[in-house]
C-alpha positions in Angstrom: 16.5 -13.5 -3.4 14.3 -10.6 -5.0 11.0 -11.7 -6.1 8.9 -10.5 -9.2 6.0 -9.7 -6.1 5.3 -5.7 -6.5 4.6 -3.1 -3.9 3.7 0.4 -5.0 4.7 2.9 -1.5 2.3 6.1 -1.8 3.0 8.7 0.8 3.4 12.9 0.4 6.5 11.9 3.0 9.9 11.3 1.3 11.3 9.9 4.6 8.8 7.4 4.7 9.0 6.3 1.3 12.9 5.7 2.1 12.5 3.8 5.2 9.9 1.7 3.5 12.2 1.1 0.1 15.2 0.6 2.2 14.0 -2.5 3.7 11.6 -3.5 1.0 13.6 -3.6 -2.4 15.7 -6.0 -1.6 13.2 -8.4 -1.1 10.4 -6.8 -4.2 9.9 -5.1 -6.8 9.3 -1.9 -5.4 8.0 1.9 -7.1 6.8 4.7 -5.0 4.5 7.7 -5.5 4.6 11.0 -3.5 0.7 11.6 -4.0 -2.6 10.1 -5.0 -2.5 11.5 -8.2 1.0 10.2 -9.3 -0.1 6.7 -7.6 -3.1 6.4 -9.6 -0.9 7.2 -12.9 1.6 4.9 -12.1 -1.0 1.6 -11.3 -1.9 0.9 -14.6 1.8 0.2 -15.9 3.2 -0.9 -12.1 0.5 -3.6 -11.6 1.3 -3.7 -8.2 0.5 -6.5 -6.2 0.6 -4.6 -2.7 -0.5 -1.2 -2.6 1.1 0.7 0.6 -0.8 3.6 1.1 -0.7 6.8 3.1 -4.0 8.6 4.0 -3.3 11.8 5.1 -2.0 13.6 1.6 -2.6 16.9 0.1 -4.8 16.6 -3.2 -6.3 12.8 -3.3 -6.3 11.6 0.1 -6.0 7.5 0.7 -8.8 7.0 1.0 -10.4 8.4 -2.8 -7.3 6.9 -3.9 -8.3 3.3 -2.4 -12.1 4.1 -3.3 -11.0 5.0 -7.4 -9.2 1.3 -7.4 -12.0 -0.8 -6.0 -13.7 0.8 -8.9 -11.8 -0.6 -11.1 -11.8 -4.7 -11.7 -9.0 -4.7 -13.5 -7.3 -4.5 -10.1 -9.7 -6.9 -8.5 -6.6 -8.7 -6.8 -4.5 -5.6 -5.6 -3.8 -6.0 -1.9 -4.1 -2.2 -0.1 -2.7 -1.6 2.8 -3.2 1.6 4.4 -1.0 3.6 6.4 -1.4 6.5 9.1 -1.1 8.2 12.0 -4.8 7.8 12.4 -4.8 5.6 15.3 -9.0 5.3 15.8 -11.3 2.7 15.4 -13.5 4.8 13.0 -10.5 6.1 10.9 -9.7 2.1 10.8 -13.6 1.0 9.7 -13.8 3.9 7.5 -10.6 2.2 5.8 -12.3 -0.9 5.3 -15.6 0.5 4.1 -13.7 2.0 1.2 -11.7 -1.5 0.2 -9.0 -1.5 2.6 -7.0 -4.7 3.2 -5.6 -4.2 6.4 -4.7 -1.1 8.3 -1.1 0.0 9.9 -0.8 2.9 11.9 2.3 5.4 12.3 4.8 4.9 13.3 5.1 1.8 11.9 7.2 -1.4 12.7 9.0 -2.3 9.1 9.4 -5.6 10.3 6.0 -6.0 10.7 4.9 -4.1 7.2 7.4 -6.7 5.3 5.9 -9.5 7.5 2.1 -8.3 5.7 3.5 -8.5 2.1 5.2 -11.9 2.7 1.9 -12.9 4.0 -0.1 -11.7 0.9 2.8 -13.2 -1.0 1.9 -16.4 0.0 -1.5 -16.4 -0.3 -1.0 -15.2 -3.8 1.2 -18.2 -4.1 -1.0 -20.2 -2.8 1.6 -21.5 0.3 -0.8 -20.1 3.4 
């Protein structure tokens, strides 16, 4: 059953978007932005509850992108999830120092990105 939970997918690559919406929609509400700029048009009307972001982007990388939302309170309760192929422990903390929730790197497990949004599902639900 397809819940009303929203995940916005932001990544320059089309291939992952598709791997990520393959697996995904069936289970959310899911939208998906090829850049920063197009993400941070989109998150006003989207409301997304799960923000899956890449870092590496031309233009506004992920982590202005994640910097510009914590800025704003209106999306206070926005869960972002970064993703990349930036596998150190500095590219990690520098995620978290700019609002981060949790950090995946590339290549990533789908099984274990959908396992993350059912878990910030359920908190939002109040179930964990």
């Amino acid at each position: 059953m397809k819940s009303d939970f929203k995940v916005l997918i932001v990544d320059d690559d089309a291939m992952n978007i598709d791997i990520l919406r393959d697996d995904l929609e069936e289970k959310y509400l899911v939208a998906s932005a090829e850049s920063g700029e197009e993400a941070l048009e989109l998150i006003p009307d989207f409301k997304p509850d799960v923000l899956l972001l890449d870092i590496m982007m031309t233009g506004i990388d992920g982590y202005e992108v994640c910097r510009r939302i914590r800025a704003d309170k209106h999306f206070d309760e926005m869960k972002i999830i970064l993703i990349s192929g930036r596998a150190m422990d500095n590219e990690r903390q520098k995620g978290f120092e700019v609002g981060a929730d949790d950090y995946i790197t590339k290549p990533f497990d789908v099984d274990s990105v959908d396992e993350k949004i059912q878990n910030l599902q359920n908190l939002k639900a109040g179930l964990a």
